[in-house]
N, C-alpha and C positions, 0 to 999 in steps of 0.2 A: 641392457646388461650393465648392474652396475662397476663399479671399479676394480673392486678385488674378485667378482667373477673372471673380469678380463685380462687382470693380469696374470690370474691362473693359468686361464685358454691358453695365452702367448706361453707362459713359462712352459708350458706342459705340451706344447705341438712337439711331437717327432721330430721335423726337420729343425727348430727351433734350438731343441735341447742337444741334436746330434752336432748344430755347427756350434754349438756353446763348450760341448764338452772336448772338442776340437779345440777351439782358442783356449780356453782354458789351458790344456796340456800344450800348446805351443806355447804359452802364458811360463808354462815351466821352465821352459828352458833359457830364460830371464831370472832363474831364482828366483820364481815366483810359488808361492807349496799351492799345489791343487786341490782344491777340498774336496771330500767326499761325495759329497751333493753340489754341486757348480751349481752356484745362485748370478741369474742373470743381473741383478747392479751390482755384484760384489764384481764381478767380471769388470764393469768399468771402470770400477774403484779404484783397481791394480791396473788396469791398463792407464792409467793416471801414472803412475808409481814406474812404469815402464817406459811410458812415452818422455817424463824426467828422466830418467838412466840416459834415454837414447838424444835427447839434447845434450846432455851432460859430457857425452862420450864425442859427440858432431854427428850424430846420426841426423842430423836435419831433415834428409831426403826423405826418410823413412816416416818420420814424425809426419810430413805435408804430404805423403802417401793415405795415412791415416786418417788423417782430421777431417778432409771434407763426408765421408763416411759418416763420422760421429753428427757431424752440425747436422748432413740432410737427418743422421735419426733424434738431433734434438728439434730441426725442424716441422719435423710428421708430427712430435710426438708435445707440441705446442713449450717448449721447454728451454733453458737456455744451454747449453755445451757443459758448460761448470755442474751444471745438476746432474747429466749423464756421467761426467767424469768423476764425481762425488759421489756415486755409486745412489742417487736416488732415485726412485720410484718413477719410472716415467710407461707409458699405454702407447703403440703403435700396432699395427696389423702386422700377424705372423709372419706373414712374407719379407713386409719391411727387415723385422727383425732378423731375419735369418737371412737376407740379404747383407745387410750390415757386418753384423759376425762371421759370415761365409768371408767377406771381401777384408773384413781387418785381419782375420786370424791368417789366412794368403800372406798377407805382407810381411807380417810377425815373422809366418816360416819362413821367409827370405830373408829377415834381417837375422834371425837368431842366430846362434855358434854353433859352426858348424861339427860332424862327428867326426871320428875315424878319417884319415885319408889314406890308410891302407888300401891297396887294388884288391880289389877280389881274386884270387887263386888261379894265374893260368891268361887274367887280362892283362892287354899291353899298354905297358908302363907309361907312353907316347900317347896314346890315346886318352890314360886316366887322366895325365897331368891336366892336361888340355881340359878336359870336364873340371875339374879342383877348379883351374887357374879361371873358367868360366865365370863358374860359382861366386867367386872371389872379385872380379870386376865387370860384370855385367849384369844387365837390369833383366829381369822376369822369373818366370814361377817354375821352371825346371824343376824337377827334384831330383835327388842324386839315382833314385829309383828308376826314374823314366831315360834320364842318361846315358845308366848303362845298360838299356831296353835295347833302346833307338841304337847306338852305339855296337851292342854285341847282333842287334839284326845287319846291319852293316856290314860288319865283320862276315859274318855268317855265310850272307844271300849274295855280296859284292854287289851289290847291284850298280848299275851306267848311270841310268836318270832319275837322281833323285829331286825331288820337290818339297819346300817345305811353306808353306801358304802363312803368311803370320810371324816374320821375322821377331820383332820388335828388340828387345836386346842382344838376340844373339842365343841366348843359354841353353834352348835346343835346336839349335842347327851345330851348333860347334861340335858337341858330340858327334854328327853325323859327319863333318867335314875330316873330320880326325880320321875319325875310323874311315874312311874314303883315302885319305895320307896315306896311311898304313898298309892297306890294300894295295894304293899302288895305281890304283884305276878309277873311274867315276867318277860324276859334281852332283853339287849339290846347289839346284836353284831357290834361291830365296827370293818369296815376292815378298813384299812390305812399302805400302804407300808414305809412311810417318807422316801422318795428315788426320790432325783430329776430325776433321770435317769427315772424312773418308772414316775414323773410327767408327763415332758415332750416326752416321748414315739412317742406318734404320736402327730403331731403338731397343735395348733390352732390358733393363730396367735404369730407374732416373738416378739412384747414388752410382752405379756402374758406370751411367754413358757422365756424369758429371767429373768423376774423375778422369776416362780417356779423353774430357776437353780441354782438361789442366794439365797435361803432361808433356813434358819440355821433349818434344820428338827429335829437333835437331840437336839436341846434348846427348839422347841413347843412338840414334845416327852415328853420329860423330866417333862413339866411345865403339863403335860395332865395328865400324871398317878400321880403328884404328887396331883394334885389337887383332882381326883379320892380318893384316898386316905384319905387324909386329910379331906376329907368331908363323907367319909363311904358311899361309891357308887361303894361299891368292888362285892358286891354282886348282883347289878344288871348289872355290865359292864363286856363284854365279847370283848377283842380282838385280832383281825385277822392281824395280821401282813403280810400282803402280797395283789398283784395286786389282784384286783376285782374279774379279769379271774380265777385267780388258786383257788379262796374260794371257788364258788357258787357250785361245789359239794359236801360241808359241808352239803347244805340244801335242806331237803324234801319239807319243807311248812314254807311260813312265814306268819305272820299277820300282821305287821305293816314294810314296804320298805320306805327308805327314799337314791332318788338316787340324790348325790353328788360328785361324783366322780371328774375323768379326762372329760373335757366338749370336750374333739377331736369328731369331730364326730364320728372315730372307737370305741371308748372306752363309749362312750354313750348308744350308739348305742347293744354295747356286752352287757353293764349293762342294757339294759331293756330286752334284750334276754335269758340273763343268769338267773335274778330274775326277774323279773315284771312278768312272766310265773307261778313261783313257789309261788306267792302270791293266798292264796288261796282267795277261790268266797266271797265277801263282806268284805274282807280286805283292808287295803289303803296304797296307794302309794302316797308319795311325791316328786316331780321330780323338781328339781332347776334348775335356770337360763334359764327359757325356751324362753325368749327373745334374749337367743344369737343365732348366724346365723349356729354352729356348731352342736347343740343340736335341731338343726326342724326335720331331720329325726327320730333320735329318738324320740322326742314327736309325731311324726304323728305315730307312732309304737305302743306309749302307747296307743292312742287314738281307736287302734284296740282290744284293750285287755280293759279300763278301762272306766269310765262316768265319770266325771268330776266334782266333790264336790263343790271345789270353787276357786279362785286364787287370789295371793297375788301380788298385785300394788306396785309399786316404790310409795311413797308418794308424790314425785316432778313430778317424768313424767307422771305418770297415767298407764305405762306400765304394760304389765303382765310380773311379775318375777318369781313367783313359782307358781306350782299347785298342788293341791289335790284330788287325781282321788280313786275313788273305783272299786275295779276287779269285772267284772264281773260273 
């Protein structure tokens, strides 16, 4: 294949163009104008011009979120970082690529400005704050969507034993812990090992597991329980210090599972075998990122065990990113 065959192939994949037109429109909300047609190196041209803003401003963390992402696709793609970020012409395998873009455009929606912090009509106030103030100092990929998911199932269901598999900053369990405040009743166990070694275990792709080996575990640590604290969510928060595997014979029965873990296919895969079983009958289960290509055995595994409530959309792509299943 020669060159401009291939970069067509890449440019013109489905999954390629869907997470391009994804960053892109996150790209926007940086006062960045979205073109018509999203051209894959105009994309990194701006993300240039973005990643300047966000040093500019101290977004540091965000920028050294980013960058190893770009290097492994300047390094697939035999290239130096300046040439990707220069917006030129560089060749990688579609997956590569829509690896990349899937994992920058994530980080982008966390760092960008946030919307509305109006409550929704009828939700409590104590509760939203609590999501806002999450949002606001705490590390991960919550979205404000999934918050008040998790949060208004809470409310809802009350449920005793909640579990949430995959702490890492905090940003959905906190919503759970609130709405458990609120109620009055039930905890909410957090397992989370902060151990890159334990991240990356078994493997799911190499700019994925390269970034969980870079990530300062005891500063989102640190920042989790102090937050815990400072907002008096001691008493609904329960946590498990340790892999996924070694907790689940803590528990006889849960009512409320929320699985985020390790997305390896092994590690998914154990976490719905391990808990999604021990959810008892008319209990719910939330299972994240069910769009990535590592996490389909285990979603087809839930789907043996659970119905399917409803599922939560990328806003940009229209994908299904999370879902809400009740045991049968």
């Amino acid at each position: 294949m020669d060159t401009d065959a291939g970069l067509a192939s890449v440019a013109n994949d489905p999954a390629v163009r869907s997470a391009l037109t994804a960053a892109w429109q996150t790209l926007s909300r940086f006062d960045v104008a979205t073109p018509q047609d999203p051209d894959l190196f105009e994309f990194f041209r701006s993300l240039r011009d973005v990643l300047d803003m966000l040093k500019a401003s101290g977004r540091i963390d965000t920028v050294d979120a980013i960058m190893p992402h770009v290097d492994y696709l300047a390094n697939k793609a035999d290239c130096s970082t300046e040439v990707i970020l220069g917006g030129g012409r560089f060749l990688v395998h579609q997956q590569i690529t829509w690896e990349a873009l899937s994992h920058i455009g994530t980080i982008l929606q966390m760092a960008a400005p946030k919307g509305s912090e109006k409550p929704p009509e009828g939700f409590p106030d104590d509760v939203f704050s609590m999501i806002v103030e999450a949002e606001e100092k705490l590390t991960g990929w919550c979205t404000r969507e999934k918050a008040l998911v998790i949060s208004n199932i809470v409310l809802q269901e009350r449920p005793q034993s909640c579990v949430e598999i995959g702490i890492f900053g905090g940003r959905s369990l906190v919503p759970c812990a609130a709405a458990l405040r609120h109620n009055g009743t039930g905890a909410i166990y957090g397992i989370e090992a902060w151990n890159p070694q334990v991240a990356i275990e078994n493997a799911t792709d190499a700019g994925n597991d390269e970034w969980w080996s870079k990530v300062d575990f005891a500063e989102i640590k640190r920042a989790f329980f102090q937050f815990v604290a400072a907002n008096d969510l001691t008493q609904q928060v329960r946590v498990i210090e340790a892999p996924s595997g070694r907790a689940a014979a803590l528990f006889d029965q849960i009512d409320f599972l929320h699985i985020d873990g390790s997305h390896s296919l092994v590690n998914a895969v154990e976490d719905v075998i391990l808990y999604a079983r021990k959810v008892r009958s008319g209990g719910i289960v939330v299972f994240d990122d069910i769009n990535w290509p590592s996490t389909a055995p285990a979603r087809e595994l839930l789907m043996v065990l659970c119905d399917v409530v409803t599922t939560l959309k990328d806003a940009d792509t229209g994908m299904d990113v999370c879902a809400v299943l009740r045991r049968r």
